[in-house]
C-alpha positions as CSV (number, residue, x, y, z in Angstrom):
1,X,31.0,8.9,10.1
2,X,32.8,7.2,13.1
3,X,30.6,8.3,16.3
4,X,32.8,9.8,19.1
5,X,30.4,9.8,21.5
6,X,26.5,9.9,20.8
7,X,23.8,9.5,23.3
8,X,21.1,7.7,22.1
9,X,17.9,7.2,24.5
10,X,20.3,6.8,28.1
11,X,22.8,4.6,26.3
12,X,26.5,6.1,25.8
13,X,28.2,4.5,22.8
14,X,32.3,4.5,22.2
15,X,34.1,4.6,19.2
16,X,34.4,1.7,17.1
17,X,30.7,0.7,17.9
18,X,29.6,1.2,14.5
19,X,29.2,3.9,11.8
20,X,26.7,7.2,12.5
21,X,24.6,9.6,10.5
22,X,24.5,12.8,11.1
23,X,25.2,14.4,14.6
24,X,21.4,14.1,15.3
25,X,21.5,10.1,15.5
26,X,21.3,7.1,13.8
27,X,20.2,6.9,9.9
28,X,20.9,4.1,8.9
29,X,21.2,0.3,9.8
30,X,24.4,-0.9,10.6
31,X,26.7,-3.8,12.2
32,X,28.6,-3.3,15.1
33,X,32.3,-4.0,13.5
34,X,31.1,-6.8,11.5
35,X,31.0,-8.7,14.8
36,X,28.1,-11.0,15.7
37,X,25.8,-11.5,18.8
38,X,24.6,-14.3,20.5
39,X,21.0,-14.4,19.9
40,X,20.0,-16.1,22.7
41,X,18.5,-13.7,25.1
42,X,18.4,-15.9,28.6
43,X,21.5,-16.0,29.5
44,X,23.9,-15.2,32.6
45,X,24.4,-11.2,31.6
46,X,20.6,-10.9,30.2
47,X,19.1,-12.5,33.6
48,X,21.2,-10.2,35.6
49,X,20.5,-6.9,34.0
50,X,17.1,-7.6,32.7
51,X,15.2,-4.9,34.6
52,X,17.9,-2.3,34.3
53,X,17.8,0.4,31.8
54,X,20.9,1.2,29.7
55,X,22.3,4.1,31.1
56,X,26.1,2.6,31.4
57,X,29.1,4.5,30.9
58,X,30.9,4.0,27.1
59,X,33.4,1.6,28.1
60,X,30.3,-0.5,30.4
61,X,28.4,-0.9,27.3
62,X,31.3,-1.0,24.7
63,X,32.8,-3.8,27.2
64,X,29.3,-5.7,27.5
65,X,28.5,-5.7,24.0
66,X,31.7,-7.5,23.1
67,X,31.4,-10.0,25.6
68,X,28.8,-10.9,24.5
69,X,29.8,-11.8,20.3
70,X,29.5,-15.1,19.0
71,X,29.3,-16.4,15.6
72,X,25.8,-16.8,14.4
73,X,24.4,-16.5,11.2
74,X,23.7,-13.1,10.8
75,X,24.5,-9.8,11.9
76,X,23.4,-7.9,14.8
77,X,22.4,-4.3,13.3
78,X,21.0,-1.4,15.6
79,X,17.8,0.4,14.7
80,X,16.8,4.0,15.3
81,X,13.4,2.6,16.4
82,X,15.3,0.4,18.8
83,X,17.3,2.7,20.5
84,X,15.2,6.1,20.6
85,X,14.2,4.8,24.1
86,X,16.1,3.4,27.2
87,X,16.3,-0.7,26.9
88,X,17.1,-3.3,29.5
89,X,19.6,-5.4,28.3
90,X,16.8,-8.2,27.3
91,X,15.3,-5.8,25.0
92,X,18.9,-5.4,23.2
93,X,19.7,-9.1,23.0
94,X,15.5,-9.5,21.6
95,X,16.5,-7.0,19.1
96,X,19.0,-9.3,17.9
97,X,16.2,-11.7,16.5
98,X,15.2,-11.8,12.7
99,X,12.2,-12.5,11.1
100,X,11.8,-13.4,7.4
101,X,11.1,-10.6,4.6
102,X,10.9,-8.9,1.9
103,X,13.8,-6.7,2.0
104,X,14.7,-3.7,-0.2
105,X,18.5,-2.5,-0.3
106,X,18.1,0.4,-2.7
107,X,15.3,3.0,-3.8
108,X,13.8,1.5,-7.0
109,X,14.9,-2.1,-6.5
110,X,13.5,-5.4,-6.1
111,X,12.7,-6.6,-2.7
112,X,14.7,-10.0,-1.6
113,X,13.3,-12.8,0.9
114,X,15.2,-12.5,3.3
115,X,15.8,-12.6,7.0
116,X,15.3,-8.9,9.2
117,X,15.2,-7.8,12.5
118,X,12.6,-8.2,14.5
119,X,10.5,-5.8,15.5
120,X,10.2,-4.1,18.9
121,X,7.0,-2.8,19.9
122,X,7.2,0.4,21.7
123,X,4.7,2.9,23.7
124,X,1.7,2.7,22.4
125,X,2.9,-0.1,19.7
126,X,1.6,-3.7,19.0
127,X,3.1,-6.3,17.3
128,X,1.5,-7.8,14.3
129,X,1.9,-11.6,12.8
130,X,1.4,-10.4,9.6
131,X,-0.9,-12.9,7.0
132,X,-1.8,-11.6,3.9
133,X,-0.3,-8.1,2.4
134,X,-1.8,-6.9,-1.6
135,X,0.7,-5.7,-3.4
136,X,-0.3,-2.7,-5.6
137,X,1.0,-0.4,-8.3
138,X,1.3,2.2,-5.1
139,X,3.5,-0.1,-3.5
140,X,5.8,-0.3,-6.4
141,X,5.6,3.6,-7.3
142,X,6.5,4.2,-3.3
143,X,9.5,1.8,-3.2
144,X,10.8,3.2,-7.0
145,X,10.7,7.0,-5.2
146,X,8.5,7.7,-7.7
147,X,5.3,8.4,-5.1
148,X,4.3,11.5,-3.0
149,X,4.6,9.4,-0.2
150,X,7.8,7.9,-0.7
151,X,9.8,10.0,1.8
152,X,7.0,9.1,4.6
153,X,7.3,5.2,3.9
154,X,11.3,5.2,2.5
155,X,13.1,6.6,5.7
156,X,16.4,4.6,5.1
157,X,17.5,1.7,4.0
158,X,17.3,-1.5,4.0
159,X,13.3,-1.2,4.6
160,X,10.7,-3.3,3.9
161,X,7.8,-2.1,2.0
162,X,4.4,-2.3,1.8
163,X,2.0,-0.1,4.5
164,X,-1.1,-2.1,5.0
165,X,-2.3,-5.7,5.5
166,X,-4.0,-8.2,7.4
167,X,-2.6,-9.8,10.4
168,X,-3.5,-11.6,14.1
169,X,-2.6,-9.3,17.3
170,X,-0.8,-10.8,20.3
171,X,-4.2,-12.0,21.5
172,X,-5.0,-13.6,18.2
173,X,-7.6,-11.1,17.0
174,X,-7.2,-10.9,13.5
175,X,-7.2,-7.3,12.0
176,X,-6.1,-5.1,9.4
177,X,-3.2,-2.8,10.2
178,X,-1.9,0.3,8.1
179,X,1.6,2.7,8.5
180,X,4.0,0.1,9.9
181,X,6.6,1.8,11.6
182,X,9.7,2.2,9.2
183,X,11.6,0.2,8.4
184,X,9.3,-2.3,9.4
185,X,7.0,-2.5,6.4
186,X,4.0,-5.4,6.0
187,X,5.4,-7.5,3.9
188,X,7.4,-9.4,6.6
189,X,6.6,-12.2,9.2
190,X,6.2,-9.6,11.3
191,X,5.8,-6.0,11.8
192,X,5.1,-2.9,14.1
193,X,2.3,-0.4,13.9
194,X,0.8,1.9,16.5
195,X,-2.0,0.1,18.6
196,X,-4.8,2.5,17.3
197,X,-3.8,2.2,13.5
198,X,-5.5,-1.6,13.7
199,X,-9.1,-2.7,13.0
200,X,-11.1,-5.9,13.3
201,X,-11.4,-8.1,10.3
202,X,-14.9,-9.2,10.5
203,X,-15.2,-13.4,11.0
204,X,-15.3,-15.9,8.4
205,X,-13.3,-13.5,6.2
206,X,-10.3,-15.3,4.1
207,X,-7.0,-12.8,5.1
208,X,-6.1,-13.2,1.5
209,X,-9.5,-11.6,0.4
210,X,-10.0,-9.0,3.8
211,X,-6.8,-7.9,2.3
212,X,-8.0,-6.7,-1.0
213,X,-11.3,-5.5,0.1
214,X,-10.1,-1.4,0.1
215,X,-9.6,-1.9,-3.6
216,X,-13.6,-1.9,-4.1
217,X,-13.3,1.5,-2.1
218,X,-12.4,3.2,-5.3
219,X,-15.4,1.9,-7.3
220,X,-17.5,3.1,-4.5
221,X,-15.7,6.7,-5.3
222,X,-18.8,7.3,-7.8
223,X,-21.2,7.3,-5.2
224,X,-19.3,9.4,-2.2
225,X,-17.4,11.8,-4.8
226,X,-19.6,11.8,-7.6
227,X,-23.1,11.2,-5.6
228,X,-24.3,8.8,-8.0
229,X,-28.2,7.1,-8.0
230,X,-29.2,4.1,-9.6
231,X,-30.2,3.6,-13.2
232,X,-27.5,6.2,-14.0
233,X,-24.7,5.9,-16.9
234,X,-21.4,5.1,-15.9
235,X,-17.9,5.4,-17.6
236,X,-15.1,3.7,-16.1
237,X,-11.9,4.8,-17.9
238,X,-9.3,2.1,-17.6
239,X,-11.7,-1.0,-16.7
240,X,-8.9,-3.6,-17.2
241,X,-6.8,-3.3,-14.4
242,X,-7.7,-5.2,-11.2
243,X,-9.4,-1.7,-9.5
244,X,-11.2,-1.4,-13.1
245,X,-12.6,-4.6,-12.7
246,X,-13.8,-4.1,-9.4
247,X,-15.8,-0.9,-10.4
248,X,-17.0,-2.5,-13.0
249,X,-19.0,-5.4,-10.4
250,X,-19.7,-2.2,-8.0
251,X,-21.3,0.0,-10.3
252,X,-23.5,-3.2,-11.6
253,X,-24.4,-3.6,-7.5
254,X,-25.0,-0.1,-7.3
255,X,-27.7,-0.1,-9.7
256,X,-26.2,1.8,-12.8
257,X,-28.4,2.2,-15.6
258,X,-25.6,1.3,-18.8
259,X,-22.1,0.6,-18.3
260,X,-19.4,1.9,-20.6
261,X,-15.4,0.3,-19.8
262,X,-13.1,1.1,-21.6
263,X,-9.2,-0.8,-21.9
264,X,-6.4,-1.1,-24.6
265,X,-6.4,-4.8,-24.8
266,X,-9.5,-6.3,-26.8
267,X,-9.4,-9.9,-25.1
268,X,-9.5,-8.2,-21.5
269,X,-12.4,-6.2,-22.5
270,X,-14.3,-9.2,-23.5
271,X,-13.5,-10.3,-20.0
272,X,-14.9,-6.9,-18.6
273,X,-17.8,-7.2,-20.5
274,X,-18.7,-10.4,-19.0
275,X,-18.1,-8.4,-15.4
276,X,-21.7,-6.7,-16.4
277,X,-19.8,-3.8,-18.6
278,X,-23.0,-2.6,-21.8
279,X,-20.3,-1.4,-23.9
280,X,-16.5,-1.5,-24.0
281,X,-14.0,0.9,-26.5
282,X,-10.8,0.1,-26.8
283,X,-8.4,3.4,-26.2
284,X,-5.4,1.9,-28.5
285,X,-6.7,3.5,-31.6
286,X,-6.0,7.0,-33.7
287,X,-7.5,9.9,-32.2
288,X,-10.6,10.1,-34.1
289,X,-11.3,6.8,-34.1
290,X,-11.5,7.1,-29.9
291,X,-13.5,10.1,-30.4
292,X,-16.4,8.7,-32.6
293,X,-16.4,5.9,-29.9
294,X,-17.0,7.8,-27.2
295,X,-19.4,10.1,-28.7
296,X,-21.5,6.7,-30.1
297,X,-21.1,4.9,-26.5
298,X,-22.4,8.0,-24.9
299,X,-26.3,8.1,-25.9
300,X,-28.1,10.9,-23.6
301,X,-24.9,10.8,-21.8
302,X,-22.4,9.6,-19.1
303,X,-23.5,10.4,-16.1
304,X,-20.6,9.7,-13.6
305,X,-16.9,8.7,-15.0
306,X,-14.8,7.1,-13.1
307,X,-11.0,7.4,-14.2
308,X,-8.2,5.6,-13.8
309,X,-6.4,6.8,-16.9
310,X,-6.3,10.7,-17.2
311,X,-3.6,11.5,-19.8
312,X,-4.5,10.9,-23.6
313,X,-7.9,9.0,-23.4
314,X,-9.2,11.6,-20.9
315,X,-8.3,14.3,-22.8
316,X,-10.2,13.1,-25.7
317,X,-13.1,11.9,-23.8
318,X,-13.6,15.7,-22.4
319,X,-13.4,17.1,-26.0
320,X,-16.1,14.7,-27.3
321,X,-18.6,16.4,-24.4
322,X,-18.6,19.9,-25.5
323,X,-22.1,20.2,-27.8
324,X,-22.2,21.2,-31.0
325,X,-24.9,23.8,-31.0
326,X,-26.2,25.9,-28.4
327,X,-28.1,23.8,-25.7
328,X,-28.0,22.9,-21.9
329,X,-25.4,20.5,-21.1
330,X,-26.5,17.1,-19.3
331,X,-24.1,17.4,-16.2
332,X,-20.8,14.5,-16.3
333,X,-19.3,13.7,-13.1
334,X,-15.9,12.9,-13.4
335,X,-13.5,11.4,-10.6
336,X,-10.5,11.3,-11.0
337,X,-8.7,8.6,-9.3
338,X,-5.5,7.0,-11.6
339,X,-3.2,8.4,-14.2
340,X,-2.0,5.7,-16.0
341,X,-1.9,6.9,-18.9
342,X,-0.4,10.1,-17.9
343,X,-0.2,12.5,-15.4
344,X,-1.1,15.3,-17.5
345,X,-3.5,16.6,-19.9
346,X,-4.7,19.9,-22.0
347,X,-8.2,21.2,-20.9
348,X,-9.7,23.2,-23.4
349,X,-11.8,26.2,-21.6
350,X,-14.8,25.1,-23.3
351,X,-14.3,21.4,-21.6
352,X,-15.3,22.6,-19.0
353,X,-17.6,26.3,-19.8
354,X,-20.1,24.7,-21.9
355,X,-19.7,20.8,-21.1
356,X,-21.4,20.6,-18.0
357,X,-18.3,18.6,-16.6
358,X,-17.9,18.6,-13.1
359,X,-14.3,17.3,-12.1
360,X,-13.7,15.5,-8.3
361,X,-10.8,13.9,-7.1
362,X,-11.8,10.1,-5.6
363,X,-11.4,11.7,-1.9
364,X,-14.2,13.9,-1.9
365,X,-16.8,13.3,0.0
366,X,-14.7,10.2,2.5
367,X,-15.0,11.0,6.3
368,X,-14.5,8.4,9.3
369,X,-18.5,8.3,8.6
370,X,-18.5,7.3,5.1
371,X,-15.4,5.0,5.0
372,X,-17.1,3.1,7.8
373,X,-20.4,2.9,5.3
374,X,-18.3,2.0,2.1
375,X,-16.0,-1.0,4.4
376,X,-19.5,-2.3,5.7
377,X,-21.1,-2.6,2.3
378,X,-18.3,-4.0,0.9
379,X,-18.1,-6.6,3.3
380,X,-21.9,-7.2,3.0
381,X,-20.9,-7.9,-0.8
382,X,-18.0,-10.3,-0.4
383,X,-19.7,-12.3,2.7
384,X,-22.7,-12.9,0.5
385,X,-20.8,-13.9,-2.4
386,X,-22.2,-10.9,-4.6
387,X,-18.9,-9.2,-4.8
388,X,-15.7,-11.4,-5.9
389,X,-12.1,-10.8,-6.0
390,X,-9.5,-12.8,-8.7
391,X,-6.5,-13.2,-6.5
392,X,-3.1,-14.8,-7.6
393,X,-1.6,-15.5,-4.1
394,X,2.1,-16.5,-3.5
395,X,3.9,-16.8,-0.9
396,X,5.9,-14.4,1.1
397,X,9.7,-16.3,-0.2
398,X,8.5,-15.8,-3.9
399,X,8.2,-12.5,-3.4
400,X,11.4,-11.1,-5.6
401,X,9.8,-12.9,-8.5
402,X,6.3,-12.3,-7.6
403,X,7.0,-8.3,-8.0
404,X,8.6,-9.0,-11.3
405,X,5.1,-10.0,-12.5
406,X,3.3,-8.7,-15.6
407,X,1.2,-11.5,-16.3
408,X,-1.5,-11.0,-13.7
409,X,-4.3,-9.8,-16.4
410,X,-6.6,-8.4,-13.7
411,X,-5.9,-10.5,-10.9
412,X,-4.7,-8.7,-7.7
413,X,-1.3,-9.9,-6.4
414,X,-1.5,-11.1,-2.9
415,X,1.5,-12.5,-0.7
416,X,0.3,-14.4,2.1
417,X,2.5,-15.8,5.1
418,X,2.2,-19.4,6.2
């Protein structure tokens, strides 16, 4: 709708300034009648009112903003994060800057290099040059609507995705960040995140690899969820995929006793088995066939499984664990931290009555505490060269392609900016 007169932080806005949400405020992005504004913020008008906050009168501000159009290359949009304080009239002309990135117009589309506004760092908000971002499955499921968190990270639109990354501060500490402030997403030049959401990237650490380091969190999932000790078995369900990997390396630092991965793609297997994986089974085979293969991999047991699949392979795993005769179960720690090969499966009573399984989601266990263990052992790892990460970096302008990929074969995607 048309606005007829909204009140947005102290500034009054007329008619004909641009198209509104609902009565509550702006919901979207939009341009002020297709017009254009001078981007250059140190002129005449911006030295006068510089120190003034915008609390004009309609036809002040309606009369202000139109002197000041000028044909430049792109359009001069208006944020909700912009205005949901009073600005000086520098601050209004700033937010007339772009940046460069990845830009998504429409809930399960393909983000396009392109330019943005640039960001505005407000109360208790820093400004982040951003220089490496990962780009996960979770990024994709968020920006397809498909993820729990979607609505948290998809506000409105356009928006750039991605909610964690590795960047330099003002002062040029470089840190990780996480939850940009929508629209303003990581995978830009810039971005915008509360000044206590940041942390210090320890030195001598490539952004590109600092970047990917959480992914390793997950392997560690069988030691703060599933409280596992060295020399024990281990099952990694879905060893594969660039998390799968990782657990594999983990659980071989960790101590574990055997190793069992398992995958759907025999050549990639063979790759996780020269990760440090005893034993891989491939899942892409009749039922039966995947249960004699998990029984024969087993031995005394698995001790902790670590599952990225759920779904069919799961389902059959938990079947091969309940004994045959009377006898007391050898405990099996399962955590469950993927679903990729569905979200759902049926769990027979006596999976779980007389199987000795123990079932955890990945979370359990994680405090402040322990995160800050996990992070600092991790980094341990990957400063001494124990711990490695296959990246396939691009950069941030071949990002539309880049998020096409399926040809990545366990390497973990990472856009970097120059």
């Amino acid at each position: 709708m048309t606005c007829g007169r909204h009140q947005v932080g102290e500034l009054l806005l007329q008619d004909g300034l641009g198209d509104w949400g609902d009565e509550g405020g702006l919901v979207r992005d939009v341009p002020i009648e297709g017009r254009r504004l001078d981007a250059d913020p140190l002129g005449e008008l911006a030295q006068r009112h510089a120190s003034r906050p915008l609390a004009w009168s309609n036809a002040t501000a309606s009369a202000t903003i139109r002197s000041l159009s000028n044909a430049i290359s792109w359009p001069f949009l208006i944020h909700q994060s912009v205005w949901s304080r009073p600005l000086t009239v520098l601050e209004a002309l700033e937010a007339g800057g772009a940046v460069k990135a990845a830009v998504l117009h429409e809930v399960g589309g393909i983000p396009r290099y392109e330019e943005f506004p640039d960001p505005i760092a407000g109360e208790d908000e820093v400004i982040v040059q951003v220089k490496a971002v990962a780009v996960e499955n979770v990024d994709k499921m968020v920006a397809a609507g498909k993820h729990y968190a979607s609505k948290q990270f998809m506000t409105q639109l356009p928006v750039v995705p991605g909610f964690d990354g590795v960047g330099t501060l003002p002062d040029g500490t470089v840190v990780g960040f996480g939850t940009p402030r929508s629209p303003y997403g990581a995978l830009a030049e810039k971005t915008v995140v509360a000044d206590n959401a940041t942390a210090p990237i320890p030195e001598g650490l490539d952004p590109a690899v600092a970047v990917v380091l959480a992914t390793a969190v997950t392997g560690m999932s069988v030691r703060t969820a599933a409280g596992f000790v060295p020399g024990e078995t281990v099952l990694i369900q879905g060893a594969t995929g660039v998390a799968g990997r990782l657990a594999v390396k983990v659980a071989r630092l960790l101590g574990a006793g055997r190793i069992v991965a398992t995958g759907r793609d025999d050549e990639a297997l063979r790759e996780v088995q020269a990760l440090g994986a005893d034993t891989v089974i491939n899942t892409a085979v009749p039922d039966d066939a995947l249960a004699q293969a998990f029984t024969r991999a087993k031995r005394e047991g698995y001790d902790v499984v670590l599952d990225f699949l759920w779904g069919r392979p799961t389902e059959i795993l938990l079947r091969t664990l309940v004994p045959q005769a009377f006898a007391f179960p050898k405990p099996t720690r399962l955590v469950q931290v993927g679903e990729s090969a569905g979200s759902t499966l049926t769990l027979a009573a006596d999976s779980l009555r007389t199987s000795g399984v123990e079932i955890y989601g990945a979370a359990k266990g994680l405090s402040p505490a322990t995160m800050g263990e996990v992070y600092g052992q991790i980094v341990q790892w990957a400063q001494a060269g124990q711990l490695t990460f296959d990246l396939e970096k691009v950069p941030l302008s071949e990002v539309e392609t880049a998020w096409q990929r399926t040809d990545l074969r366990g390497r973990r995607l990472v856009v970097v900016v120059p």
